[in-house]
Structure formats: C-alpha cells, structure tokens
C-alpha positions as CSV (number, residue, x, y, z in Angstrom):
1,X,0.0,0.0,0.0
2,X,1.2,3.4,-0.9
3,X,1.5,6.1,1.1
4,X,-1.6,8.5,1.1
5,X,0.6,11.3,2.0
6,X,4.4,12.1,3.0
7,X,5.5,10.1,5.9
8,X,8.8,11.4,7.4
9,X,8.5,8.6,10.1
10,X,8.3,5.5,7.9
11,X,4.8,4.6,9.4
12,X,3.8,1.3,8.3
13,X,1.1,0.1,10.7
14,X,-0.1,-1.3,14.3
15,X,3.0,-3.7,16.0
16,X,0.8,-4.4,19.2
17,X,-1.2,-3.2,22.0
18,X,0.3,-3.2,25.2
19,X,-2.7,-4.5,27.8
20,X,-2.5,-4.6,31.7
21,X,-4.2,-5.4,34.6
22,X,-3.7,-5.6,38.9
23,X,-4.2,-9.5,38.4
24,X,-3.9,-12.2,36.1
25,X,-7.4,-13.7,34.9
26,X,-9.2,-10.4,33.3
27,X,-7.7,-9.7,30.4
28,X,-7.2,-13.2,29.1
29,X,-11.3,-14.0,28.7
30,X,-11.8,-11.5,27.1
31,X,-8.9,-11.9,24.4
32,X,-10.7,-15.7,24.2
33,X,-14.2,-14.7,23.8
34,X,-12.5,-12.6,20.5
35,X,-10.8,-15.4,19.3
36,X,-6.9,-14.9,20.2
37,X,-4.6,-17.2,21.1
38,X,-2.2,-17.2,23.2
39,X,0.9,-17.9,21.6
40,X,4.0,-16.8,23.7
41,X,5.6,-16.2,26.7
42,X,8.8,-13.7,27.5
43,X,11.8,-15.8,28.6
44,X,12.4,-13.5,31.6
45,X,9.5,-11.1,32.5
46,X,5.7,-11.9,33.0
47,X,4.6,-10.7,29.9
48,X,2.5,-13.0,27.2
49,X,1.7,-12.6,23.4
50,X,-2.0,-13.1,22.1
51,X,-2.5,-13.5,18.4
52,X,-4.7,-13.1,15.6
53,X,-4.3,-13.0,12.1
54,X,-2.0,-9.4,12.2
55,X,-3.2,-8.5,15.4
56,X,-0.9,-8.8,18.3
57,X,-1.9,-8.2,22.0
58,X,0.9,-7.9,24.8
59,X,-0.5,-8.7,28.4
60,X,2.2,-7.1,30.5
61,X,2.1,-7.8,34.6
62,X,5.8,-7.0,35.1
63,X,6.4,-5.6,38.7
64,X,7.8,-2.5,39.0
65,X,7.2,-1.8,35.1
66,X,5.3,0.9,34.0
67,X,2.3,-1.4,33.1
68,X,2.4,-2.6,36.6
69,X,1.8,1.5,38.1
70,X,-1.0,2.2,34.7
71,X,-2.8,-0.6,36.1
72,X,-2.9,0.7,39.8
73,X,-4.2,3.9,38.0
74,X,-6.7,2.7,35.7
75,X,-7.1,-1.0,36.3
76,X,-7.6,-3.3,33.7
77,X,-6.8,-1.5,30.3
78,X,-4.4,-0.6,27.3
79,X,-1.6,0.7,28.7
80,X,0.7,1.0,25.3
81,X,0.6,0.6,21.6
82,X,3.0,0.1,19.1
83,X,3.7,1.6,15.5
84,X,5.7,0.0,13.0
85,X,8.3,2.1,11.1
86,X,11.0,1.5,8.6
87,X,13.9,3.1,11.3
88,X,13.1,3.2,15.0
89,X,16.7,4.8,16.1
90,X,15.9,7.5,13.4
91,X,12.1,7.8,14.0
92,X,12.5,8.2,18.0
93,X,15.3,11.0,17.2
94,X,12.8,13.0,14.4
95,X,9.8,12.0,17.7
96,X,12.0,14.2,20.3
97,X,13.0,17.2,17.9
98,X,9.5,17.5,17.7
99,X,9.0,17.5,21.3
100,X,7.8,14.2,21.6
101,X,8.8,13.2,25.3
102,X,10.8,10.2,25.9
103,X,9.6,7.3,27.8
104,X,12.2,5.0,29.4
105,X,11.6,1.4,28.6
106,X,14.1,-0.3,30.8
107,X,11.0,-2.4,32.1
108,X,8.7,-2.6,29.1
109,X,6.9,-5.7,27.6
110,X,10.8,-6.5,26.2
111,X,14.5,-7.1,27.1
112,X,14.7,-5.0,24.2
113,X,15.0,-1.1,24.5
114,X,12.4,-0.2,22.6
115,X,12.3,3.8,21.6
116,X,9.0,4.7,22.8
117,X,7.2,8.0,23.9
118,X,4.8,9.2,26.0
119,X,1.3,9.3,24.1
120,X,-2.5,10.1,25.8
121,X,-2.9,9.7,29.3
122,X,0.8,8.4,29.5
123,X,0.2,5.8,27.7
124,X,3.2,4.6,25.9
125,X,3.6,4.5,22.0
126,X,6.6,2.3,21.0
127,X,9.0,2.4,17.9
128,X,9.1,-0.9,16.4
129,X,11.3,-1.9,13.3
130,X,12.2,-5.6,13.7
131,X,8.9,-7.3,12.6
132,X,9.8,-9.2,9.8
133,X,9.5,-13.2,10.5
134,X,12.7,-14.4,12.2
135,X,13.7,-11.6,12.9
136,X,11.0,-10.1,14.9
137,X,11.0,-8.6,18.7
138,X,8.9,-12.0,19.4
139,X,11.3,-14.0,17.8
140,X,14.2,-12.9,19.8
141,X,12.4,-12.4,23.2
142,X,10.0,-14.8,23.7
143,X,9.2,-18.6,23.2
144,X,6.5,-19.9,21.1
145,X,4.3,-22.1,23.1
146,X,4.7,-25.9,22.2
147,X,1.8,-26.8,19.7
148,X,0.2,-23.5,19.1
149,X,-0.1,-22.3,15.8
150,X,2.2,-19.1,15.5
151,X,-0.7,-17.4,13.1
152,X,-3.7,-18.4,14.2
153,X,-6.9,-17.3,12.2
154,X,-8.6,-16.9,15.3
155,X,-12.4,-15.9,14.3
156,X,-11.1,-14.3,11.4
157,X,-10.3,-11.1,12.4
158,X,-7.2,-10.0,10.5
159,X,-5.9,-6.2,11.1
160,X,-5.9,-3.6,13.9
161,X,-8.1,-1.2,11.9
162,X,-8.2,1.7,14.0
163,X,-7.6,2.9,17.9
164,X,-9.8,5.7,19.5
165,X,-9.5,7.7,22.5
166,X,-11.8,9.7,24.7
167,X,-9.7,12.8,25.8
168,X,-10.8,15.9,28.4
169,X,-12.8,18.8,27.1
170,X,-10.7,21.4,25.4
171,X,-8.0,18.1,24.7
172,X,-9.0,17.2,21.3
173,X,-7.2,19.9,19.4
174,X,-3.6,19.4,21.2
175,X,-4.1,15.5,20.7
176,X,-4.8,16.4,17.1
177,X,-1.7,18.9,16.3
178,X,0.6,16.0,18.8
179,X,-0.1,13.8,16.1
180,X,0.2,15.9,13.1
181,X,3.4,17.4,14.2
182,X,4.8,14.1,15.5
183,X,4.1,11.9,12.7
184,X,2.3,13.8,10.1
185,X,-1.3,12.7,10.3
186,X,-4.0,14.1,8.6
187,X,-7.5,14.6,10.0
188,X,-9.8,12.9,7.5
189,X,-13.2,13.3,9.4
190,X,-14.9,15.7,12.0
191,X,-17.7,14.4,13.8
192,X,-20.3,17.1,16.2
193,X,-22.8,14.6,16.9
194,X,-25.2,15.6,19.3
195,X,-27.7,12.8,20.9
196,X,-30.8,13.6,22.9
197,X,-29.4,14.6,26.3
198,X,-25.4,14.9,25.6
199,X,-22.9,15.2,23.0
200,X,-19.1,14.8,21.6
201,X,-16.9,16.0,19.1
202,X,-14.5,13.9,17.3
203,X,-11.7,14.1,14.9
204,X,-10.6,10.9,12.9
205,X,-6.7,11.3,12.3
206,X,-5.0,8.8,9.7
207,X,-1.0,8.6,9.0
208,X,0.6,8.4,6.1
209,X,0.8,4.9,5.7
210,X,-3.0,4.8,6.2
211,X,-3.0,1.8,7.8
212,X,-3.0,3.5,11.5
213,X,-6.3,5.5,12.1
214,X,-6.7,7.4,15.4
215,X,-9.8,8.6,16.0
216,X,-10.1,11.5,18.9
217,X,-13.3,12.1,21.0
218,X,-14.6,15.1,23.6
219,X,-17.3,15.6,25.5
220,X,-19.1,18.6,23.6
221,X,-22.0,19.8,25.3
222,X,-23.9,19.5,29.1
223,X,-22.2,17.0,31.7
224,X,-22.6,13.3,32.5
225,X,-22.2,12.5,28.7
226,X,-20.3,8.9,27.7
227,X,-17.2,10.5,27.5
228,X,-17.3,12.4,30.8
229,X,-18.2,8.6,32.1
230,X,-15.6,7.0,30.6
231,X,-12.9,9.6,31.8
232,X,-14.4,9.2,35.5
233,X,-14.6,5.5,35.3
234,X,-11.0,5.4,33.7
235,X,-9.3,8.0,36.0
236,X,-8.1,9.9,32.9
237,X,-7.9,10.2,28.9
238,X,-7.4,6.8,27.3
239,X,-8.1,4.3,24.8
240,X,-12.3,4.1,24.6
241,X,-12.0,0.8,21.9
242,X,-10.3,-0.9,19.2
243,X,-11.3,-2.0,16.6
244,X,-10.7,-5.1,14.5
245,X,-11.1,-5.5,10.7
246,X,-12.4,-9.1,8.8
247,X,-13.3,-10.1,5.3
248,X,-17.0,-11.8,6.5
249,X,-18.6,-9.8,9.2
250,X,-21.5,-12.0,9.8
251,X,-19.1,-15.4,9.9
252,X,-17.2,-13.6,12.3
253,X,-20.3,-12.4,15.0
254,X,-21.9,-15.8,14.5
255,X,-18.1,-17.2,16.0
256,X,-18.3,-14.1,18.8
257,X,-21.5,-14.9,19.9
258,X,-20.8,-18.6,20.2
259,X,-18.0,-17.6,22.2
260,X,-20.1,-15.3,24.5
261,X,-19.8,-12.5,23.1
262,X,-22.0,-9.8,24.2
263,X,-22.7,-6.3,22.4
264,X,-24.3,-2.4,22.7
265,X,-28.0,-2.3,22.4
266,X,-28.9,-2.8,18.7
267,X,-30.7,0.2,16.7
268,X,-34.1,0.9,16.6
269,X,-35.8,-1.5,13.9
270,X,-36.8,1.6,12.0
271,X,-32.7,1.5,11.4
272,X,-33.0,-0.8,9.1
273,X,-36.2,-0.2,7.2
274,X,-34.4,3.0,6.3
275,X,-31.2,1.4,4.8
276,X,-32.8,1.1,1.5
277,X,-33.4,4.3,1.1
278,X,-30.0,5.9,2.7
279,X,-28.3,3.2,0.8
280,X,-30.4,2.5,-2.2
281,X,-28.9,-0.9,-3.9
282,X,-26.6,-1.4,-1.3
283,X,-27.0,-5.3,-1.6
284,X,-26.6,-6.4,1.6
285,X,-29.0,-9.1,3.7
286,X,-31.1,-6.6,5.5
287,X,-32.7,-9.3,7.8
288,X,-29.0,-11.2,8.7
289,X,-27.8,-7.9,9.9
290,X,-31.0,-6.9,12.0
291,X,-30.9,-10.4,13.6
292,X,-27.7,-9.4,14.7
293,X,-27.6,-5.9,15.1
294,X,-24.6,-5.1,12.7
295,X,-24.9,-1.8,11.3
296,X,-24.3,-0.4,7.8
297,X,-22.6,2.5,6.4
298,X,-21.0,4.0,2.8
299,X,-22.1,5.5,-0.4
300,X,-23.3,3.9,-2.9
301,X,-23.5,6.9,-5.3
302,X,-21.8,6.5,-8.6
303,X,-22.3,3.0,-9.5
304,X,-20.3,0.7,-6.8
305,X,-21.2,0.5,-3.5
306,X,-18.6,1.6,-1.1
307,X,-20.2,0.1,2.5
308,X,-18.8,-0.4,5.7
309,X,-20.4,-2.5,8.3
310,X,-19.3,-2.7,12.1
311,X,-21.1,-3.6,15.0
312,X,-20.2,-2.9,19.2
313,X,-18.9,-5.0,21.9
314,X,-20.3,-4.2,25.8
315,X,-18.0,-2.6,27.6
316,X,-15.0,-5.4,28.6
317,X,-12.5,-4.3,30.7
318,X,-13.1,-1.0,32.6
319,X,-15.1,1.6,30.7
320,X,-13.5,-0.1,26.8
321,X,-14.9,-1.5,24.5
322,X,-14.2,-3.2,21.2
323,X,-15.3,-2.9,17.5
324,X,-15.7,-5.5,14.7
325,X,-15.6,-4.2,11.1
326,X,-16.1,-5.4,7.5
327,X,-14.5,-2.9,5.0
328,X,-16.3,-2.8,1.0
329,X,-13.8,-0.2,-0.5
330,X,-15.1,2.1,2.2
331,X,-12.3,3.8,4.3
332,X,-14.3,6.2,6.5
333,X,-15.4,5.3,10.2
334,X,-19.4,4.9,9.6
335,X,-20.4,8.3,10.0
336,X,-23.7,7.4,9.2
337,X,-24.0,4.9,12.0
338,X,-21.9,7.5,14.4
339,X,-25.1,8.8,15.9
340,X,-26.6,5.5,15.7
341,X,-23.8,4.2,18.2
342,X,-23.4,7.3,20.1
343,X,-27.5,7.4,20.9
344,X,-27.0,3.5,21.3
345,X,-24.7,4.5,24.3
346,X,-26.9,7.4,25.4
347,X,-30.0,4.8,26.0
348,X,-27.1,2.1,27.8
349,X,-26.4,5.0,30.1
350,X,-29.7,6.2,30.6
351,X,-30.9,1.8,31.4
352,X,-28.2,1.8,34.2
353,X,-29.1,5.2,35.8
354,X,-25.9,6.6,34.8
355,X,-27.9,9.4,33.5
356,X,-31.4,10.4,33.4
357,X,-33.6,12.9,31.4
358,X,-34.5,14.5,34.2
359,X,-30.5,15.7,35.3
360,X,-29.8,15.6,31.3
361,X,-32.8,18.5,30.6
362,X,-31.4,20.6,34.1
C-alpha cells in the first residue's frame, strides 16, 4: 500500500497493543471470547503474546514496570501501543525534535529497549522496526508455546483497523496537532454529533501509511455524557475501543457470539427499514444484519457501493470497548452509524441510571 501522504517517520502500521491489569485472569477471557490465542511467553518477565491473524496483543504484569503502576491507576486497560516504522533509532530522534517526550523502557513488555514516547494519558507509543518473521522482537524475546499455531486465524479477524480515544474537554485539538506534528497525520473526518441529552466531538486522524487511524473524541455539550463517564470511570484520557477489521462480518459475529460475546443495544428496527433508502442498492442481507444488530454504512453513489459495516462489543475491561468491522472499499469510520452508536450508548447509560432525562434537561 502506498502512502496516502508524505510520511517522514516511515509509518507502516499497528505492532501491538500493550494490555494490563492488577491481576492475572481479566484480560485473558476477554482476548478468548475474541478469538486470540495465546501464543508466547517472554523468557524473563511476565509478559504474554495473544494473536490473531496481524493483530498482536501484549499482556504485561511485570512488577515494578510501567504497566504494573498504569494498572494501579486505571485497572484493567491498554496501557501502550506500538507503530511499526521502517527506522526506529531515526524515528525516535525525528519523535523528540519535535517534542515528543521520551519514555524509558528499561522495564517494558521486552528485554529489548524499545524507543518509545509518552502518548495520551501516559500511555506509551513504541517504535518498532524488527517485525519481519525471524527476525521479529517475538522471535528474539520470547518462546513460542509448544503446539500453538504461531498465526492463528482466530475468528477471522485479520488487522488492527483503527484505535480511539476519549480525551478531556478542550484536549481534542492538542491531541490532534501532537499527532500531526509528530508523525504527520492528517485529519480525515470531523464528527459534532449531538444525541438527545449529551454530545461529543470527534476528529478521525489517519498517517501516512494509512494503515493507522486514530480517531479523537470530547465531550461537547452539558455533563454526565459517555465521555465524561468514561474519563471518570477510567481516572483519565485513554483508549475508549479498538477496533478489528475481517473479510465476513457475519461469519465472524456468528463465531463471537458462540464464544459469548456480548454487544451495545442494537438500533431501533426503524434503522433498518431505512437502509434502502439511505443506501439504495446497497446489496446487503437486510434481515441477517437486524438479527444481529450489525450496522451499515458507505455511499453507494456513482455505481459501486462503497459500505462499511461494524457492530459494538459491551463494555470489557473497565469503561473499553471493542469494534468489529467489515470494510467494502469504504475507508471512512461509519459516520452514518456514528449517531446510531453514540444514541446507542446514550439509551445504555440512561438503562443503568448513569444518567437520566431529568439531570440531562437541568
């Protein structure tokens, strides 16, 4: 894949997520239920690999490493993320003349000293350029488990598609120019949805490579919104969900739902009765997506449809949540459905009390 734009970093995609928790036995199930496998273990530290198809998870319950102190902050979450670049040494020097500041990674997921910066919330975003097979960080600091497939298909969810973050009010912008002035990304969408009692603004910011989308989100009107919720429940800004990308959505939730699976409150039925008609000859099985809540998205102006379809997880570990996502030639993040989710949320909330239309109309 080209690039889309200049990319004076030598993006070239996701590496992993870093994951953490205050105990072994949260994070694990919930990798399971998604169909990952555990595939390695670090030959010195307590830090596992969880696999599928391209995506790589790290679970990281190193004492004394910086995962260990995230996870006495926020519990259970996404401590770290890696991107892939053609040159990390020259990368992480291009990262601090831009102000970037330096994370020391003497106890990271790695004996390797990964360059890595501080990203949202303190979060840590890594500098990886051994990922070639054989040769990878994998390959020299951990050991494959005995009789695990090294690649497994999982449910057949192939790439890290995109990684979004709920940030404090007023935040969105400086996230947005840390990005563009770090590693040249380009905002691609701006979202002001407003739902029925609260609202958010977002920005979708894609690099160069455009394989690594970061979408930005902020609470945008009133209190008590999701995002305010999330940043309570999370003690800070953070990763909100991640979101995975497959070639055959509904294969793929009839394997989650097996699994246990659970996801957001589907859309009103009228959703669907209207797809014809926001998407005329879109082609898709109207009924095997309402039976399973998977929503729909694109253009199909100018003669071939260009769709997107994604559905929600529940919330899983703390206030995140994951995505599932079946891309058509569509590259966008379902703006059409972005209300649809958002007001999905808003009716969650208001089901557990976490806000009501009495406080949300004060």
């Amino acid at each position: 894949m080209a690039d889309l734009f200049e990319n004076p970093m030598g993006l070239d995609g996701f590496e992993f997520v870093e994951f953490t928790a205050p105990e072994r036995g949260v994070l694990e199930p919930v990798f399971e239920k998604m169909g990952f496998t555990h595939v390695a273990r670090h030959r010195s530290k307590d830090v596992d690999l969880w696999r599928q198809g391209d995506v790589n998870f790290v679970t990281n319950y190193e004492p004394g490493s910086h995962a260990f102190y995230y996870a006495r902050e926020h519990g259970a979450s996404a401590c770290g993320m890696a991107f892939r670049v053609k040159n990390a040494r020259s990368a992480y020097q291009r990262a601090l003349e831009q102000g970037a500041e330096p994370v020391v990674v003497d106890t990271g997921p790695m004996e390797l000293r990964l360059p890595a910066i501080k990203g949202i919330g303190g979060a840590t975003v890594y500098l990886i350029d051994r990922y070639a097979e054989g040769s990878s960080i994998y390959d020299i600091d951990f050991d494959w488990l005995e009789g695990v497939d090294r690649h497994p298909a999982g449910f057949g969810f192939h790439t890290l598609d995109h990684l979004t973050h709920n940030v404090y009010r007023g935040r969105m912008d400086y996230w947005a120019e840390y990005y563009e002035r770090l590693f040249n990304f380009r905002e691609i969408r701006f979202f002001d949805i407003k739902g029925e009692h609260t609202g958010l603004l977002s920005k979708a910011m894609t690099a160069p490579d455009g394989k690594i989308r970061i979408p930005l989100n902020e609470e945008s009107a009133g209190g008590g919104g999701q995002i305010e919720e999330y940043l309570m429940a999370y003690n800070g800004e953070g990763i909100q969900h991640i979101a995975f990308a497959c070639d055959d959505i509904i294969a793929c939730w009839d394997r989650l739902a097996a699994a246990g699976q659970t996801f957001m409150p589907p859309p009103p039925d009228t959703y669907y009765d209207m797809l014809e008609e926001r998407l005329p000859g879109h082609s898709e099985p109207v009924e095997e997506l309402k039976k399973r809540g998977i929503l729909l998205d694109g253009s199909t102006e100018g003669g071939e449809p260009r769709l997107l379809l994604q559905i929600f997880s529940e919330t899983e570990l703390g206030p995140m949540f994951f995505e599932f996502i079946q891309r058509k030639k569509d590259e966008g993040f379902g703006e059409g459905n972005f209300k649809a989710l958002f007001e999905s949320i808003e009716r969650d909330q208001l089901n557990r009390g976490a806000i009501s239309d009495a406080a949300a109309e004060a």
